[in-house]
Backbone as CSV, one residue per row, in Angstrom:
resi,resn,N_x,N_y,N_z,CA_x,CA_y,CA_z,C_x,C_y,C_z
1,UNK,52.425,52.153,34.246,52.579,53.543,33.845,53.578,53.631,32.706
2,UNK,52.730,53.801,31.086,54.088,53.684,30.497,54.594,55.180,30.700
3,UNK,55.984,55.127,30.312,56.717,56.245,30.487,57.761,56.579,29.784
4,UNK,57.903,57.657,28.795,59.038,58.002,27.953,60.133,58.306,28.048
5,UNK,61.375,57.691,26.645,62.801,57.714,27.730,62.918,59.647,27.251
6,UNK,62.297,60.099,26.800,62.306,61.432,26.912,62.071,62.245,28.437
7,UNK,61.292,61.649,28.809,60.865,62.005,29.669,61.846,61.895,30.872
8,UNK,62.537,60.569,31.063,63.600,60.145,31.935,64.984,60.973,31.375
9,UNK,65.321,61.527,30.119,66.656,62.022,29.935,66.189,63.734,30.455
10,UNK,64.984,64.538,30.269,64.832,65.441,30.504,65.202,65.812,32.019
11,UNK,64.356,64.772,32.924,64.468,65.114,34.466,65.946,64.883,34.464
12,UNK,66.968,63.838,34.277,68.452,63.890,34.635,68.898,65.184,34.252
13,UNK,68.553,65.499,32.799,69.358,66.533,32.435,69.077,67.990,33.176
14,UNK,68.092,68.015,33.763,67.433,69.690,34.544,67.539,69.302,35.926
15,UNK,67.543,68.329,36.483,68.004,68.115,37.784,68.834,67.746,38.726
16,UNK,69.510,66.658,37.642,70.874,66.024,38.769,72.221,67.012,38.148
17,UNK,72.525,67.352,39.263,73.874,68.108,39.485,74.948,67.705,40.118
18,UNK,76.290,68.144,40.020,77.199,67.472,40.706,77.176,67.297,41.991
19,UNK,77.952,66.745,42.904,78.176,66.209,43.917,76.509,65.957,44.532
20,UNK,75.652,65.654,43.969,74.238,65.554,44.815,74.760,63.911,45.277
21,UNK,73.596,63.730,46.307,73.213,62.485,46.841,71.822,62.192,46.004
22,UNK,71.815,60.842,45.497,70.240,60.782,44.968,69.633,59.445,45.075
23,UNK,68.413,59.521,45.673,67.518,58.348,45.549,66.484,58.045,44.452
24,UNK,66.538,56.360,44.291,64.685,56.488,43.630,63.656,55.460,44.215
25,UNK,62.641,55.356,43.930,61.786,54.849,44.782,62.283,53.164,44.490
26,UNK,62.053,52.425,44.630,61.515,50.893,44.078,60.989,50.677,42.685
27,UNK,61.550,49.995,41.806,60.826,49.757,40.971,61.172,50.108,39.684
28,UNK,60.671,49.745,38.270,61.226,48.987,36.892,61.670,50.828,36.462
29,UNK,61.194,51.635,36.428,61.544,53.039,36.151,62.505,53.585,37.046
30,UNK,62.795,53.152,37.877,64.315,53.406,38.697,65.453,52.969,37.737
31,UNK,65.369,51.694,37.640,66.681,51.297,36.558,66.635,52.128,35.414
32,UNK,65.742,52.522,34.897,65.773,52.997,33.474,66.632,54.347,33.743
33,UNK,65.922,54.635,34.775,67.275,56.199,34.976,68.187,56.330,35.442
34,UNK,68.528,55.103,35.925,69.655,54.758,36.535,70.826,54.599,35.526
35,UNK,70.454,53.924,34.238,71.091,53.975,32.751,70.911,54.915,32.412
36,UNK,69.910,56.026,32.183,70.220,57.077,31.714,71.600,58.196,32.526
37,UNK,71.409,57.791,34.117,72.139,59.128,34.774,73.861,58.425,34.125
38,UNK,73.766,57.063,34.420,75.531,56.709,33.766,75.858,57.167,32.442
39,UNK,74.833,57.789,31.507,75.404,58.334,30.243,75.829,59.925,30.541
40,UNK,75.103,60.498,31.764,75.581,61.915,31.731,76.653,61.828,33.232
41,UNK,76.995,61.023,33.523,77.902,60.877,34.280,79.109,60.628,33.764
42,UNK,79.067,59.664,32.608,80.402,59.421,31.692,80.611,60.816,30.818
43,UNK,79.443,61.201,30.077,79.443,62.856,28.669,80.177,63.733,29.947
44,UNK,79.913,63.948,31.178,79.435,65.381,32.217,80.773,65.163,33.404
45,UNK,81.233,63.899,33.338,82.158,63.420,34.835,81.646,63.798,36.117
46,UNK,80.360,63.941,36.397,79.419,64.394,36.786,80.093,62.986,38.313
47,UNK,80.151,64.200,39.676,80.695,62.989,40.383,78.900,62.926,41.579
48,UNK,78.260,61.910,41.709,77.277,62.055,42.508,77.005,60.195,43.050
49,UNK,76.520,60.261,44.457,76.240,59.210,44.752,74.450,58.545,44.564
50,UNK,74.621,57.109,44.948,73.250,56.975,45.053,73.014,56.042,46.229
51,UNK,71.561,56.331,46.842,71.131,55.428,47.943,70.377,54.235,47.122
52,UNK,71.046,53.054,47.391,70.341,51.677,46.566,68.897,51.458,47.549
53,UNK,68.167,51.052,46.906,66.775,51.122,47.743,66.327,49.521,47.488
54,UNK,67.023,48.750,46.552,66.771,47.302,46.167,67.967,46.442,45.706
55,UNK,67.735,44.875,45.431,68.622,44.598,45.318,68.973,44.901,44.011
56,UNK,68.315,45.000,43.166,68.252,44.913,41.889,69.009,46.501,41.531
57,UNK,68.614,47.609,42.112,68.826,48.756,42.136,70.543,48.513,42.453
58,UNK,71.022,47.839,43.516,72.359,48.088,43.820,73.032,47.217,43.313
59,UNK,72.694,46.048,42.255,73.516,45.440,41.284,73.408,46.168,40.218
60,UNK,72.646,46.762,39.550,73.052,47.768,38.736,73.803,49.252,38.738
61,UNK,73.692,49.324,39.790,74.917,50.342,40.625,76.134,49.869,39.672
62,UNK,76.410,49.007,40.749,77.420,47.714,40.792,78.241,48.026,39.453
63,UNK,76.819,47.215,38.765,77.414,47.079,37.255,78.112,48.392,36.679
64,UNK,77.316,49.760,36.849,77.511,50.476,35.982,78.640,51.553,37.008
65,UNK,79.248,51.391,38.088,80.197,51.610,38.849,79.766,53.149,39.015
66,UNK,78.639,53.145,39.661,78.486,54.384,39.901,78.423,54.281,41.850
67,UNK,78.986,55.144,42.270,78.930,55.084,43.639,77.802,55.189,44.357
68,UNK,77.858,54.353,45.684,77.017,54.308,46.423,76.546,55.569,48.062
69,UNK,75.950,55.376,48.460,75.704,56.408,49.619,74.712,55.418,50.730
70,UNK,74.245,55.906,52.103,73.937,55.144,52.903,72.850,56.245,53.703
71,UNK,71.253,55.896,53.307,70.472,56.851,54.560,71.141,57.043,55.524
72,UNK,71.550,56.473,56.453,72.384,56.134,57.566,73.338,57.318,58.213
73,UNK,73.869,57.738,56.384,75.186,58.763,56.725,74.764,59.562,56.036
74,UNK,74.105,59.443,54.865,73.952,60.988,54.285,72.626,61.368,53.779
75,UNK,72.757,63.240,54.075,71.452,63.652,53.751,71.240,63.241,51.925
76,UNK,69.795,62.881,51.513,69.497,62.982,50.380,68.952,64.227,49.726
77,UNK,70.158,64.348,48.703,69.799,65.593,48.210,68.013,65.763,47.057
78,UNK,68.347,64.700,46.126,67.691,64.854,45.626,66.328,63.049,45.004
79,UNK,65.759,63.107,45.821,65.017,61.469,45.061,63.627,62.083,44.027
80,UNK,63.506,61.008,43.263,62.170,61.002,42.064,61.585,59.377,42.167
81,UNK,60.354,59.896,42.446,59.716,58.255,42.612,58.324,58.971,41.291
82,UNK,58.036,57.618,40.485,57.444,56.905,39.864,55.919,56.393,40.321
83,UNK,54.902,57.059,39.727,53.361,56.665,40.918,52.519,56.752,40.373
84,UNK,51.532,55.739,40.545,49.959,55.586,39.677,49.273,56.742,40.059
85,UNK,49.455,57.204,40.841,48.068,58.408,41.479,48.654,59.298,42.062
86,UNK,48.312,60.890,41.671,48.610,61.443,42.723,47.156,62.831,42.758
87,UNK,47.701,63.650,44.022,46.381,64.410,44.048,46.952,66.201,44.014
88,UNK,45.878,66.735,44.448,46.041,68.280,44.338,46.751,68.393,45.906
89,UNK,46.783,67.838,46.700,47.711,68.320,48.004,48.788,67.203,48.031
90,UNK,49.403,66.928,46.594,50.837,66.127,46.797,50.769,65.430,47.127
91,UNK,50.006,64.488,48.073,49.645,63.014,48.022,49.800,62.304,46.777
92,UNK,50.109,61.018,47.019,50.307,60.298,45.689,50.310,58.695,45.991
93,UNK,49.863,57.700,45.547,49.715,56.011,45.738,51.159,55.852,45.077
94,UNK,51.856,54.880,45.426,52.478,53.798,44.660,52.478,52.395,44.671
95,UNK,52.148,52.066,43.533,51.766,49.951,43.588,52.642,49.262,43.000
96,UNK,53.912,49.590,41.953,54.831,49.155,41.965,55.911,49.465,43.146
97,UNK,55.952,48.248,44.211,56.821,49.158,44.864,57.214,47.321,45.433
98,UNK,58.947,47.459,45.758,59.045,45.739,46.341,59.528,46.329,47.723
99,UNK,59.274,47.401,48.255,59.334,47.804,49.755,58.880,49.102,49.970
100,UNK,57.577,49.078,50.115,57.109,50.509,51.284,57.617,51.271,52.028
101,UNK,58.154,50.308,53.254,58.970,50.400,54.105,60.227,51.260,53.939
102,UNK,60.974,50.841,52.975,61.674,51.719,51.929,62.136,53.257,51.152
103,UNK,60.817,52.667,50.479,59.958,54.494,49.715,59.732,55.057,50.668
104,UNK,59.080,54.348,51.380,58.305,55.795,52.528,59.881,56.283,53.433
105,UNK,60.954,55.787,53.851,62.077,56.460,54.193,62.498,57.395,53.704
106,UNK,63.156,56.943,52.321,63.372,57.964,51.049,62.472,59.235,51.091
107,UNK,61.667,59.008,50.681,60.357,59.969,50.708,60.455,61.082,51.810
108,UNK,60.732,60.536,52.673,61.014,61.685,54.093,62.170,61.989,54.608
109,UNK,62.983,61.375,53.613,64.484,61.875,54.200,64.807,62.635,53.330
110,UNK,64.493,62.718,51.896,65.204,63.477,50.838,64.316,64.928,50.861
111,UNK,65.203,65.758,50.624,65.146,67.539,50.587,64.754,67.727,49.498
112,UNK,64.646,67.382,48.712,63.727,67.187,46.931,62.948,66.356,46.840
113,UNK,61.978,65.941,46.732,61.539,64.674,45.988,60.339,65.577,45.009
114,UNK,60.448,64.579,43.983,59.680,64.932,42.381,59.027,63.652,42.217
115,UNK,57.907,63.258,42.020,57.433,62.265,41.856,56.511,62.705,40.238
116,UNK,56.363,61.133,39.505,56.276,61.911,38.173,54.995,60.580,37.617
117,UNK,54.211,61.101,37.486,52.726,60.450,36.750,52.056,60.596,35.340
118,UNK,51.479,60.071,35.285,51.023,60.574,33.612,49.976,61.882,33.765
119,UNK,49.560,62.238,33.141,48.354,63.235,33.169,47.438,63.354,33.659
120,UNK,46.467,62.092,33.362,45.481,61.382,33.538,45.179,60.843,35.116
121,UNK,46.399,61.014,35.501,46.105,60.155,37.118,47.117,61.265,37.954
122,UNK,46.898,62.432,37.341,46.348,63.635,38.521,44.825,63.831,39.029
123,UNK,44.598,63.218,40.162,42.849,62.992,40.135,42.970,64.401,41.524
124,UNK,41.899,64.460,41.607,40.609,65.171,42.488,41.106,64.339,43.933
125,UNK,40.778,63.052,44.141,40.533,62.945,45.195,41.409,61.239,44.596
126,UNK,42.494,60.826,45.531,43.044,58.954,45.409,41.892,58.136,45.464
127,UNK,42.171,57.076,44.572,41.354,56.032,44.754,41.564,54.669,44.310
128,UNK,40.924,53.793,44.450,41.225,52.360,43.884,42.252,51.397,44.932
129,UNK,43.231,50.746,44.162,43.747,49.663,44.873,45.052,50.459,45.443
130,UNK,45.261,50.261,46.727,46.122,51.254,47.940,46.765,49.584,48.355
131,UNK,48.680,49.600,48.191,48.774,48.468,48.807,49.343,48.701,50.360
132,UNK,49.811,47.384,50.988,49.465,47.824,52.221,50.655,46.843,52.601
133,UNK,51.796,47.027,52.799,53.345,46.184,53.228,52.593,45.219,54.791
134,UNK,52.674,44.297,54.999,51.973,43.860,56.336,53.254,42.375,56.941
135,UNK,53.073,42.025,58.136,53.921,41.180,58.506,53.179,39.902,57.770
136,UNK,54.477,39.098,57.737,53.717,37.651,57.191,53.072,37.139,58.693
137,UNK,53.639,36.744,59.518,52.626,36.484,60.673,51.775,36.792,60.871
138,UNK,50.584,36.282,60.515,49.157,36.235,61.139,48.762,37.119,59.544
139,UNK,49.012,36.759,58.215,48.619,37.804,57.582,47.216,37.673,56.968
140,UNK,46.788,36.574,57.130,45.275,35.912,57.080,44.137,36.654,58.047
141,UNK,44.453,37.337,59.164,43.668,37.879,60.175,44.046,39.553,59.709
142,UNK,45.231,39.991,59.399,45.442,41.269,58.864,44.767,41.583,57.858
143,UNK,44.372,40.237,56.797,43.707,41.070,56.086,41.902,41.003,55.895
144,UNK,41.370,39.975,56.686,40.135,40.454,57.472,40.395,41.587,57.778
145,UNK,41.014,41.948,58.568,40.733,43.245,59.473,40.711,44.645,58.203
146,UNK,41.533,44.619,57.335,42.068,45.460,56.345,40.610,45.555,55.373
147,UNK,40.101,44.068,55.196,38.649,44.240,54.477,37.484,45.494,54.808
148,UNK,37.754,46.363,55.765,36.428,47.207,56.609,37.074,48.084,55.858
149,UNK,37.958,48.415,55.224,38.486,49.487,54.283,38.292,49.239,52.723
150,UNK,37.808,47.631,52.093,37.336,47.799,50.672,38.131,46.153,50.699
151,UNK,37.718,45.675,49.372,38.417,44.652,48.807,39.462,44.415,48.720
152,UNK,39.734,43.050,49.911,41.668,42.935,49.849,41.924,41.678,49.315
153,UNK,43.235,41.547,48.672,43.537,40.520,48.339,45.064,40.395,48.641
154,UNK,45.689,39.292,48.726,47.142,38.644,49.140,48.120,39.472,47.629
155,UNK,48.956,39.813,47.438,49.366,40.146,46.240,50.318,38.708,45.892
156,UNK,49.860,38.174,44.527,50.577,36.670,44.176,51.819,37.315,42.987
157,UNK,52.888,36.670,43.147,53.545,36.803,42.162,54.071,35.343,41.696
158,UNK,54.325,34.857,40.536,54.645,33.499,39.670,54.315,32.514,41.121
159,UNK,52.763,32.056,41.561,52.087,31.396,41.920,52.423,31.360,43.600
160,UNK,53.173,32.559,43.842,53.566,32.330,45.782,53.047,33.661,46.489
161,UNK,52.899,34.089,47.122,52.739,35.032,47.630,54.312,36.273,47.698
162,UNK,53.637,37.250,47.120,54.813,38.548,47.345,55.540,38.490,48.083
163,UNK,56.755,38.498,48.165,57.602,38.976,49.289,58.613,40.672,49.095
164,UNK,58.363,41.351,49.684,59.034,42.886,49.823,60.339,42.490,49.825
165,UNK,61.493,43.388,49.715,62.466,43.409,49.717,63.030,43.122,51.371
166,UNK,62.217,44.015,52.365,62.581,43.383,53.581,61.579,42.205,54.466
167,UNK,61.339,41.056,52.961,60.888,39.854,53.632,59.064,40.099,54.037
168,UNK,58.439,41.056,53.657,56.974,41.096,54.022,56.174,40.893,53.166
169,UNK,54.802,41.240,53.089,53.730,40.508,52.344,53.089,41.682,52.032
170,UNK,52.275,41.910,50.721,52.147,43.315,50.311,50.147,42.620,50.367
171,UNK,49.810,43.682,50.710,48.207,43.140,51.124,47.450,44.229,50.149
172,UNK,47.313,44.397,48.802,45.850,45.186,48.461,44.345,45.708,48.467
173,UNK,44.233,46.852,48.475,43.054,46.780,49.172,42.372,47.847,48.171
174,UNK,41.323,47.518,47.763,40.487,48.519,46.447,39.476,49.317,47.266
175,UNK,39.633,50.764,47.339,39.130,51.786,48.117,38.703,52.713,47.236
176,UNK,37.382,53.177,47.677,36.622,53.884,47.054,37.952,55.671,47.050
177,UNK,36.540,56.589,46.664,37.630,57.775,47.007,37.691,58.308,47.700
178,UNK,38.972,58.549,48.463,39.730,58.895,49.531,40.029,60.440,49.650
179,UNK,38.792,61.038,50.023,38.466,61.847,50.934,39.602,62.614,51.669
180,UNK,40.088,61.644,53.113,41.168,62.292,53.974,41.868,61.031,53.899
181,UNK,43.121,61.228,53.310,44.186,60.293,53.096,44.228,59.998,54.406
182,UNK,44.659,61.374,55.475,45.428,60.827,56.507,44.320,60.044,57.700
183,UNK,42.833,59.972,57.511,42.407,59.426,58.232,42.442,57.522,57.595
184,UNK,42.401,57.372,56.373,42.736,55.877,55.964,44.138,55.581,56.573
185,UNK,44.539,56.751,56.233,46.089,56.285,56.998,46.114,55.597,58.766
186,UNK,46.146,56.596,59.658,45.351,55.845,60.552,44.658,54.625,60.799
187,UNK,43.721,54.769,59.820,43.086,53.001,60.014,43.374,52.351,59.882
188,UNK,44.229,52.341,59.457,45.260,51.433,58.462,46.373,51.171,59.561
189,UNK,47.114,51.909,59.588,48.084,51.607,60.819,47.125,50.621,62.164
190,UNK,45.975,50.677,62.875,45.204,50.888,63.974,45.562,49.660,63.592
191,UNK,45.876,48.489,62.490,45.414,46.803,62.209,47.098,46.253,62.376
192,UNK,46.962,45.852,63.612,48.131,45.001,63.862,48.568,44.361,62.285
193,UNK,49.906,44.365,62.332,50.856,43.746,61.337,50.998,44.634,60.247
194,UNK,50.122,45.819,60.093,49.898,46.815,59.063,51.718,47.829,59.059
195,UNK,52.486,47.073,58.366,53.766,47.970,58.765,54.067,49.498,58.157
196,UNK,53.324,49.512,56.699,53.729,50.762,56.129,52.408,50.642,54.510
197,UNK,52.216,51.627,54.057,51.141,51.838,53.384,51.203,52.143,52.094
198,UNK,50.463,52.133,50.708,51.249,53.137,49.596,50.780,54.151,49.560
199,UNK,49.986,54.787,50.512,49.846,56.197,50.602,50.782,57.173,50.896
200,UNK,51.093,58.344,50.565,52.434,58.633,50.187,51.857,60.416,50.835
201,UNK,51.748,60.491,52.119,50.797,61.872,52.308,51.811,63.117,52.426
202,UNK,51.257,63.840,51.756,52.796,65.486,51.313,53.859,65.309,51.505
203,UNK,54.316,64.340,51.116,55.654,64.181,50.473,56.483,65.002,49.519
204,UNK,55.778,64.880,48.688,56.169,65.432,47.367,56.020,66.789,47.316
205,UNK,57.395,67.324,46.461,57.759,68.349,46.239,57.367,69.132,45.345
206,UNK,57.319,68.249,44.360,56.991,68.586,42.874,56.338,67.410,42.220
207,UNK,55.347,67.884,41.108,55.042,66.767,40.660,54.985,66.705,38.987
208,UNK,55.560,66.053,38.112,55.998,66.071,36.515,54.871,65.430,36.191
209,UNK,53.999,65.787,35.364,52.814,65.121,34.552,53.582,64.959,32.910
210,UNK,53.439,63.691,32.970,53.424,63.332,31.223,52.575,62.524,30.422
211,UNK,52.195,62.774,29.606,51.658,62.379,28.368,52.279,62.744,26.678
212,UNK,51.713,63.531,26.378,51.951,63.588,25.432,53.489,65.216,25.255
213,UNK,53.118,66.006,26.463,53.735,67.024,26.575,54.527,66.474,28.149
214,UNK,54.928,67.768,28.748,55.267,67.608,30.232,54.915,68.743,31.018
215,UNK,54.565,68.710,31.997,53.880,69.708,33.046,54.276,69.328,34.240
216,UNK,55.037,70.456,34.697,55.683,70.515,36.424,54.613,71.883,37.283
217,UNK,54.553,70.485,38.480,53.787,71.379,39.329,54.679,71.546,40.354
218,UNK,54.580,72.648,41.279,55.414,72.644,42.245,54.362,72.927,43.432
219,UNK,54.639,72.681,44.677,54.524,72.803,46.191,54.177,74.064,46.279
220,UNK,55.322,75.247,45.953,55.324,76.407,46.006,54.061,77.614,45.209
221,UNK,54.422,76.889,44.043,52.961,77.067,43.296,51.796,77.098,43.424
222,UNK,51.601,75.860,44.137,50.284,75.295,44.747,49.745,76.295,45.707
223,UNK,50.468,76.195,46.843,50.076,77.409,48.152,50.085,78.573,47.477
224,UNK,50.221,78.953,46.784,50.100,80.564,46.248,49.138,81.052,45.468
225,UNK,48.805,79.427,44.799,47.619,79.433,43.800,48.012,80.273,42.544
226,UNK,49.299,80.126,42.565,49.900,80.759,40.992,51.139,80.426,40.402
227,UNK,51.110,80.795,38.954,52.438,80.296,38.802,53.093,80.913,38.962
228,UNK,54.636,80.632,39.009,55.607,81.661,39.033,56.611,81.568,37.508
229,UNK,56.569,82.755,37.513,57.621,82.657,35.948,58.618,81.517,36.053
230,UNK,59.364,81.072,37.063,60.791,80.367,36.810,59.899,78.971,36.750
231,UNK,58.899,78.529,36.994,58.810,76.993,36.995,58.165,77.177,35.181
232,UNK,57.422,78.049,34.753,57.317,78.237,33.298,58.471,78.286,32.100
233,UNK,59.422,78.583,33.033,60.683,78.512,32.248,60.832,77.298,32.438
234,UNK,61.263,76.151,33.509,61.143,74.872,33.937,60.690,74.021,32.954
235,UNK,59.050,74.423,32.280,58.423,73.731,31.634,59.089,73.457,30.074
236,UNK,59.334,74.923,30.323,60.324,74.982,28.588,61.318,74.404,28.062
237,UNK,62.088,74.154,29.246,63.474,73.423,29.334,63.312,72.008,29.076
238,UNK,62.413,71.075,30.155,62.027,69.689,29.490,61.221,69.807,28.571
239,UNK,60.343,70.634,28.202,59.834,70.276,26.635,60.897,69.795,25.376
């Protein structure tokens, strides 16, 4: 998903506020805003924590001495995850991800979440390759079983098999279009070793479309089937 650093200075600048708690999902567009939020933290003295979700995520913490926070102890005020797909009822896939297990916490613990896609992959209905976090034990029979849902394959990275951040095996699976998320969901769970999914079902709060412009949808919007003046103002602001 490429993605503009316009795009990443806009959301810091209209959303993170002082003292918030903030998460981001897994993955190469986390760091990027993670450098962006330390420039308006140094301009702004902007005091806010973050929940590290990787390792990579909390050595760059580290580096850039921005404080940390703990699911554990505190509510998340505000997370933005990064996603190939999403749909008209806030559902959304993610396939860059080095823990499911993870995102999907975040995802349901934070009181905001904004998840942000290109244009183009606001679809109708999810589809294609859905990955699937699974135990390494027995993951040869998990993913037979996972096959009655579409084409799976082992996910390889520099010639070994994936490993997640908490040590698991990410199993892909290429699925036609997905209809009722939450009944794949289900099936999906029903396959021993199946620990967590990249189906991502109403989660999301809001959702930022970019391409060439930017377009925020909101939750609120949606159920009403209209816009409301203040998210039009919204739009104006990150333009």
């Amino acid at each position: 998903m490429s993605l503009r650093e316009e795009t990443i200075e806009a959301l810091v600048a209209k959303y993170v506020g002082n003292n918030m708690v903030l998460s981001f999902g897994t993955g190469r567009h986390a760091l990027r805003f993670i450098k962006r939020l330390a420039f308006k933290i140094e301009e702004e003295g902007l005091r806010v924590r973050v929940v590290p979700t990787s390792k990579d995520i909390a050595l760059l913490l580290s580096d850039l001495r921005i404080p940390t926070a703990s699911v554990n102890d505190d509510e998340i005020d505000l997370a933005i995850e990064f996603v190939d797909l999403a749909d008209q009822g806030f559902n959304y896939v993610k396939r860059e991800s080095s823990s499911l297990v993870r995102d999907k916490m975040i995802a349901q613990s934070a009181a905001d979440l904004i998840v942000v896609t290109r244009e183009q992959n606001y679809v109708k209905h999810l589809h294609g390759w859905i990955p699937f976090e699974t135990c390494v034990f027995g993951w040869k029979r998990t993913l037979l079983q996972l096959e009655k849902l579409g084409e799976a394959r082992l996910r390889i990275h520099d010639g070994r098999p994936f490993k997640t951040e908490t040590s698991h095996y990410i199993i892909d699976v290429n699925v036609d279009e997905i209809y009722t998320p939450e009944e794949l969901e289900f099936q999906a769970k029903e396959v021993p070793g199946v620990l967590e999914t990249g189906l991502f079902i109403g989660y999301a709060d809001r959702i930022l479309l970019h391409n060439k412009g930017l377009h925020m949808l909101s939750r609120l919007d949606y159920t009403k089937q209209d816009r409301i003046e203040t998210e039009e103002k919204t739009l104006q602001a990150l333009r």
